[in-house]
N, C-alpha and C positions, 0 to 999 in steps of 0.2 A: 510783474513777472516773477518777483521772486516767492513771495505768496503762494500763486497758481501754480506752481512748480515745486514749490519746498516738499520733499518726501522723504519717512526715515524708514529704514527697515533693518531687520535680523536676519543674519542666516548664519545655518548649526550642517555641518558635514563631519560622515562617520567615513573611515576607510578603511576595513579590514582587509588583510591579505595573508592567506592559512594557505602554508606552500600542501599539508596534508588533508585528508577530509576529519572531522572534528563530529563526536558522537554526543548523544544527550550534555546540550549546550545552554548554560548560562552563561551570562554577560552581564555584570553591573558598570557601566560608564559614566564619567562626567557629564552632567549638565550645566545650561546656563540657568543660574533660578536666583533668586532674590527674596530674602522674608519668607523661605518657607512655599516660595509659590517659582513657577516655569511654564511661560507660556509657549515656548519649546516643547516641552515635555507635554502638556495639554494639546497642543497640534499635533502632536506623532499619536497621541490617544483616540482625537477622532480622526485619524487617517489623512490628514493634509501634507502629508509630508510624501517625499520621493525616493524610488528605491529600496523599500520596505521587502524583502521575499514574503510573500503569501501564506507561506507555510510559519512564519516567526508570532511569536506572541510577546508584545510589548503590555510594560506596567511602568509604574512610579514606584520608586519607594527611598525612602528619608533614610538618608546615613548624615549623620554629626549635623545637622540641622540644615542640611541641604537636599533637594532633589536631585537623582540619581535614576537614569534609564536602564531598566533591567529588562534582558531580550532571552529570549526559550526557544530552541529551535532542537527538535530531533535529529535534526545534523546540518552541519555545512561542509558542502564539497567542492572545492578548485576549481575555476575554468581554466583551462592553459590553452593558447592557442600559437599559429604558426609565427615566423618574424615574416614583418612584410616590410621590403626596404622601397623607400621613396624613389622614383626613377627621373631623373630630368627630360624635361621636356624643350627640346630647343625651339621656336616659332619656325613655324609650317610641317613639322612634324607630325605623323599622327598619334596619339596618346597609344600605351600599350593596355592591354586587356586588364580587368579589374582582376585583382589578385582575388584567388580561391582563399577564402577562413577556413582555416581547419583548424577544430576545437577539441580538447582531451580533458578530462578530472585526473590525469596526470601529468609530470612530468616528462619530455623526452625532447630528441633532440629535433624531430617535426615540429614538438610542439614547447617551445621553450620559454614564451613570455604568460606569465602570470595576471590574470586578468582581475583586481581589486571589487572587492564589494564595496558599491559606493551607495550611501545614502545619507538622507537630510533633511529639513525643513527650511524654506522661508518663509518669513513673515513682514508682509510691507504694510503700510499705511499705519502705523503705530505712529504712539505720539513721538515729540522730537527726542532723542536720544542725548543723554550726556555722555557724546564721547568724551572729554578733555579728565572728566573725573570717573567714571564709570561705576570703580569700586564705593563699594556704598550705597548707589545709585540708580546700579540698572542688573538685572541678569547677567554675570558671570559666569564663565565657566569653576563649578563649584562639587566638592570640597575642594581648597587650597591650603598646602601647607606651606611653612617658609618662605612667604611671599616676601620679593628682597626688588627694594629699588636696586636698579644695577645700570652698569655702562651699555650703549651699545655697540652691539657686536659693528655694528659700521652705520655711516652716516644718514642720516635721514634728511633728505630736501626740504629748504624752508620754501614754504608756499611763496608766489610773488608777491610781492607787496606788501608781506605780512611776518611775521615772528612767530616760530616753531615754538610749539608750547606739549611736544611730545615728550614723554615720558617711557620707558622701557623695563621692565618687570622680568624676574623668574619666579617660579613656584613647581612644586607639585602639587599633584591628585591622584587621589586612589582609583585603582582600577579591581574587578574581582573578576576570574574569568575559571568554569570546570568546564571540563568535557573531558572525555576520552579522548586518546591520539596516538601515533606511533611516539617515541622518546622521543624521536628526534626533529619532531616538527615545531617549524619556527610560525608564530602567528604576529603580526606588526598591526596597529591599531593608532590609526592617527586620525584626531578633532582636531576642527578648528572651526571657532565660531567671530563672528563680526558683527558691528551696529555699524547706520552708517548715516547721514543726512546729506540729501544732497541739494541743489536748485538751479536756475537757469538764471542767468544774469547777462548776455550776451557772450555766453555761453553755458555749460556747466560745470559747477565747482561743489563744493562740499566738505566735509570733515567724519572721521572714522576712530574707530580704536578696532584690535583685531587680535587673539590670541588662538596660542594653538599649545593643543598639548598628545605627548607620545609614547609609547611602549612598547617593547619588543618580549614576546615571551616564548619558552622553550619545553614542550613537552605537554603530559597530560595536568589536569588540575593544578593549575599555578597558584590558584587562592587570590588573594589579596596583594596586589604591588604597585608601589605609585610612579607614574610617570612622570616625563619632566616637560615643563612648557613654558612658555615666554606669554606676557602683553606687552601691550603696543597702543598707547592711549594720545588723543590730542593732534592725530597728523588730519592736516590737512588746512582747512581758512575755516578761521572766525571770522565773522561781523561781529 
């Protein structure tokens, strides 16, 4: 059973959220890549990936001996839409009518909640992954600077049975982002990527590492600024 079942995979998620609309737009972000090579980065190249806008044109390109996702888009513009609050339902009630969506590329007080551009890739059936080491060993989220063994922020569960062999990480990475915009528009930009193996053993169990990294920027052409972000290597059971 644990053979027939043992599967490892990747998955890479972008979140941007641009409270204004953004004009002739580049984006250089992090990737996970290894040796000069991203099989991330290769799956958003031939289109396997989700949430892509149609209108964007993705490439590759090497900053400090890492791969680096660079995105072109003529503009991106906001969705905003209404707040819709959860309504309880007591049993034998009848449900109330599906709330109306109403959507704006603005701001207002109809329409107040900010709808994120999500996208991504996964990738399954790869070979086994080394979570417990990664660095060194598997696609990273890369360039990293300052990468610092450190405490963590709170405790992590030791697997049953077994002894936690997790380890906890900070770093940066560079980000580059132009476009035009009003001054005072805020753009946030959160990656996070994961490896992960899992298998059925009368049940399912597995082992992970997982990092994420983040930036907040303010206005037109920020340039180059690096974000800050954590790993998370070694949770879950070994065999």
């Amino acid at each position: 059973m644990f053979r027939e079942s043992y599967s490892s995979e990747y998955s890479y998620q972008v979140t941007i959220s641009a409270e204004r609309s953004l004009d002739n737009v580049t984006l250089i972000l992090p990737l996970p890549s290894w040796n000069g090579n991203s099989p991330i980065g290769e799956a958003i190249l031939q289109e396997e990936g989700y949430g892509f806008p149609d209108d964007w044109k993705c490439s590759l390109v090497e900053i400090d001996g890492a791969v680096m996702l660079q995105i072109s888009a003529d503009r991106i513009v906001p969705t905003y839409r209404n707040l819709i609050t959860p309504t309880p339902i007591r049993p034998g009630e009848t449900p109330p009518p599906t709330p109306e969506i109403i959507t704006s590329t603005e701001y207002s007080e109809a329409t107040p909640v900010l709808i994120p551009i999500e996208f991504g890739v996964s990738l399954r059936d790869v070979e086994e992954i080394n979570t417990r080491d990664p660095l060194g060993n598997e696609p990273v989220l890369s360039p990293k600077r300052n990468l610092t063994l450190a405490e963590e922020p709170y405790d992590t569960p030791t697997p049953p049975g077994g002894v936690s062999v997790s380890s906890y990480y900070t770093f940066e990475s560079p980000f580059s982002a132009a476009y035009a915009c009003d001054p005072e528009t805020l753009v946030t930009i959160d990656i996070s990527h994961q490896g992960g193996n899992s298998w059925w053993v009368l049940g399912w169990s597995g082992n992970s590492f997982r990092e994420s990294v983040s930036i907040t920027l303010i206005g037109p052409d920020p340039g180059w600024q690096y974000g800050t972000g954590s790993l998370r290597t070694g949770e879950g059971r070994y065999r």
